[in-house]
N, C-alpha and C positions, 0 to 999 in steps of 0.2 A: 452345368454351370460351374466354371471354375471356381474352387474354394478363395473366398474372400479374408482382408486381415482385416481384426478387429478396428483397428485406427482406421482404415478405411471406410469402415460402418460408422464411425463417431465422426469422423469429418463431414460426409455428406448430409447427415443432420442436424449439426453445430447452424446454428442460427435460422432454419427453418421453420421452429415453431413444432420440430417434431422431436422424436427422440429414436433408440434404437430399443428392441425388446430383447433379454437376455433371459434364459428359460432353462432349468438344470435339469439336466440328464442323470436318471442310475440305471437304466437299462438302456437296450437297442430300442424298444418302442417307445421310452421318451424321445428319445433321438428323432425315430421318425415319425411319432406323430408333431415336432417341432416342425418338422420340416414339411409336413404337409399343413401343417395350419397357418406355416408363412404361406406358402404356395395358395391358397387358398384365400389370403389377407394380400397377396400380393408385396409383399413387405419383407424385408431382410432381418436376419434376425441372427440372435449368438447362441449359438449350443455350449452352457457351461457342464465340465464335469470337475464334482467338489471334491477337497482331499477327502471326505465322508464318503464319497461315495468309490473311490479310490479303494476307501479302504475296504467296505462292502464287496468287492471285488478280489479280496483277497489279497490285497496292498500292489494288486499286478497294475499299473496305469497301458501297458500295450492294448491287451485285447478290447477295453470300450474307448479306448483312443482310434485304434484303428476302424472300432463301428461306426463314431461318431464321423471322422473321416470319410467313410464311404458314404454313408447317407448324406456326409453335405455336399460333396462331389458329385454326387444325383440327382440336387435337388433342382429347381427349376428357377429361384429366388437366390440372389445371394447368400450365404451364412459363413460365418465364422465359429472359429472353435476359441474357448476359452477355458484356464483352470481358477477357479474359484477356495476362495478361502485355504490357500495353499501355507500352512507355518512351516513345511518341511522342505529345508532345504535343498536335500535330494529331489523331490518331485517337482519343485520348483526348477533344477537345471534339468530334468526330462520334458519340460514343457516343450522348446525348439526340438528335439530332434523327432517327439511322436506326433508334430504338426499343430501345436496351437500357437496363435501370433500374440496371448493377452494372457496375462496371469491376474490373479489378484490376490496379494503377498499378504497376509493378515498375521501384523504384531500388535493388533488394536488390545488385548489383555497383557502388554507388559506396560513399564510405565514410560512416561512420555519420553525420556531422553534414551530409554532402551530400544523402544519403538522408531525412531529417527534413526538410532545407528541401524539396526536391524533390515528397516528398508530402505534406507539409503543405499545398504552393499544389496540388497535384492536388485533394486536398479540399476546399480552400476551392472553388474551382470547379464541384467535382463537389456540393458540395450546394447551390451556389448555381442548381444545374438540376436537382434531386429525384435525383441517381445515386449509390447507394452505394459505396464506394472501400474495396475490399481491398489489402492490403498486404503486402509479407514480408520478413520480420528474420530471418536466419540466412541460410545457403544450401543450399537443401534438394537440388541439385548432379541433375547429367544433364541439362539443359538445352541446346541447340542441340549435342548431342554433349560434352558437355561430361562426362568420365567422374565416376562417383559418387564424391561425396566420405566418406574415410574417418570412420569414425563418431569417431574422436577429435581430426581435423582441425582446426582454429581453424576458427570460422564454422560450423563444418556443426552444432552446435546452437543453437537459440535460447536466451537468456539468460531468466529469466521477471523478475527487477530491471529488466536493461536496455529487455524486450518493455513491461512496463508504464509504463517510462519514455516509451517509443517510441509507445505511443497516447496520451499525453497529450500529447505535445509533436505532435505529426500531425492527431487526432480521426480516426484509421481507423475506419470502420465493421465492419472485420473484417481479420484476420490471421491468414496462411498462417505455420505455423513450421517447422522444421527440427527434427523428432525422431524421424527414421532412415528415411524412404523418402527415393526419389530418380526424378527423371521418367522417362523413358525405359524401363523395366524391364518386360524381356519374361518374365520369369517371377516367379513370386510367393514371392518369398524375402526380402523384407525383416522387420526383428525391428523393430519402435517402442519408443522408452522412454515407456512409460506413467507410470512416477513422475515424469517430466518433462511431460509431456500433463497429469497432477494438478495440478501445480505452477504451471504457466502458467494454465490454467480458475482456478486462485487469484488470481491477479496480475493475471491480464488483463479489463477490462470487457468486450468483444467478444468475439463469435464465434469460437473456432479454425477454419483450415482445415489441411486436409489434403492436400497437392499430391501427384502422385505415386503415388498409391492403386493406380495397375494392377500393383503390385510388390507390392503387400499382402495376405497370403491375409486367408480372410474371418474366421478368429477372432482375428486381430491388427485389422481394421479396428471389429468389435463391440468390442475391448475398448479402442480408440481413442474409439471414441462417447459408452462411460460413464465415462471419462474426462474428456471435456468436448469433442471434438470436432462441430463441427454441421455442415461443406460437407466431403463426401466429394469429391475433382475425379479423375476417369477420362478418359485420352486414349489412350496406346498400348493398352490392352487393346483397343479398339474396332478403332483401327488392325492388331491383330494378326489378329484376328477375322475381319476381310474380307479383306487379303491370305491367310489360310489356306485360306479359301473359294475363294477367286477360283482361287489357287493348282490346289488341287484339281481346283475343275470343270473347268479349261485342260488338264492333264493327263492327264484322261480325257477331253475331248473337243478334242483336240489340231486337230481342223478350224474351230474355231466361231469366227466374224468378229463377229456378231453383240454388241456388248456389251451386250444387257440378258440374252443368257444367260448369263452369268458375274457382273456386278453383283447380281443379284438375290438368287443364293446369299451375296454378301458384305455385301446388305444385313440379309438375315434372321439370318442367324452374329451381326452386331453388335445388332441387336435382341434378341437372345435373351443376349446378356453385357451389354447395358443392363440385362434384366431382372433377371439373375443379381444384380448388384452391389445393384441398388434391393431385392430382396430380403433383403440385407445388411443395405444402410445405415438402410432408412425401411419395416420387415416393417410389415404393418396391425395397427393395435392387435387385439389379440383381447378 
């Protein structure tokens, strides 16, 4: 399957009632258990890699650009590649040449007229090389540890005046908001204001995303979508998936050196909650 660009994924489900799944990569087996649980879900999906995990990798972005790359050029399903939560503007102009079509430029912790210059010139940039530039206005909170922020908190919702103000004075090609998930979230308890999800899809020309989503059971994320949601983003769910597995099989096989006996159970765990979610967010038309 030829590798796909991100806007491509966001147009084909722009008004269908569905959305697209976006899933973070820190290894090669995230990678490919993404890409077997679209394959599996049928369903096209985005392989994020975050500047965290960038860094994880010894600040090198080639060597899991180039995995992510191979395994989406493999797969059987469309996928794209995306960089996630990128404030560095170096990694941010390495996005086009190590192959991803979509960044997502985050100056959401400066303050708001710092944040407008900041990604305004990431856009201008970013489409002067074909790369679509997500963005986020509020603070959707949990982030490098950072605990969730309370639902009545200044900042932790998006404004849908000031969001509309903020793509125009920007030209984001898409915007993450802030209406009640939060990253990090290892169980699936969060409540979304959907009258606010309405409200913003009114105001805002772009695409909403969704950050946050592994904290979101699945009839809060559907009713997120028809609302106006299109990029579903999942990362600790994946992450949880495989340490339980990994967990597990080490437990019961408290001798085993070997690590593809233990990998393999946490890559298939994460392939099968890839599937799970793309089953949510993007079911096949009937």
């Amino acid at each position: 399957m030829v590798l796909v660009r991100t806007g491509e994924l966001i147009a084909a489900v722009q008004e269908s009632g569905r959305a697209v799944g976006a899933f973070n990569v820190i290894t090669l087996e995230h990678a490919e258990a993404i890409a077997a649980g679209a394959e599996a879900a049928g369903a096209p999906a985005i392989l994020q890699v975050s500047e965290n995990a960038v860094k994880f990798h010894g600040g090198r972005l080639g060597p899991i650009a180039a995995a992510v790359n191979a395994v989406a050029r493999a797969a059987a399903v469309p996928l794209a590649l995306h960089l996630d939560h990128i404030t560095s503007p170096e990694l941010l102009r390495a996005a086009h040449p190590e192959g991803f079509s979509s960044v997502m430029f985050d100056a959401s912790k400066l303050g708001y007229g710092d944040n407008v210059k900041a990604t305004a010139e990431a856009v201008r940039w970013g489409h002067r090389h074909g790369i679509l530039v997500e963005s986020e206005l509020g603070q959707v909170g949990g982030k490098d540890g950072e605990p969730p922020l309370d639902a009545h908190a200044p900042g932790a919702r998006t404004d849908p005046a000031e969001a509309a103000a903020y793509v125009a004075d920007t030209g984001v090609d898409a915007l993450a908001v802030a209406v009640g998930s939060s990253h990090a979230m290892t169980e699936r308890t969060a409540a979304l204001d959907h009258a606010l999800i309405a409200r913003l899809r009114a105001a805002v020309p772009v695409p909403l995303v969704l950050h946050g989503s592994s904290g979101v059971p699945d009839e809060e994320i559907r009713a997120a979508i028809a609302a106006g949601m299109t990029k579903i983003n999942v990362g600790t769910a994946l992450n949880s998936a495989f340490t339980g597995a990994v967990r597990a099989f080490l437990e019961a096989h408290p001798s085993t050196v070997d690590p593809r006996k233990y990998i393999a159970p946490g890559r298939e765990e994460m392939a099968q909650t890839v599937e799970r979610f793309l089953r949510v967010v993007s079911p096949c038309p009937r």
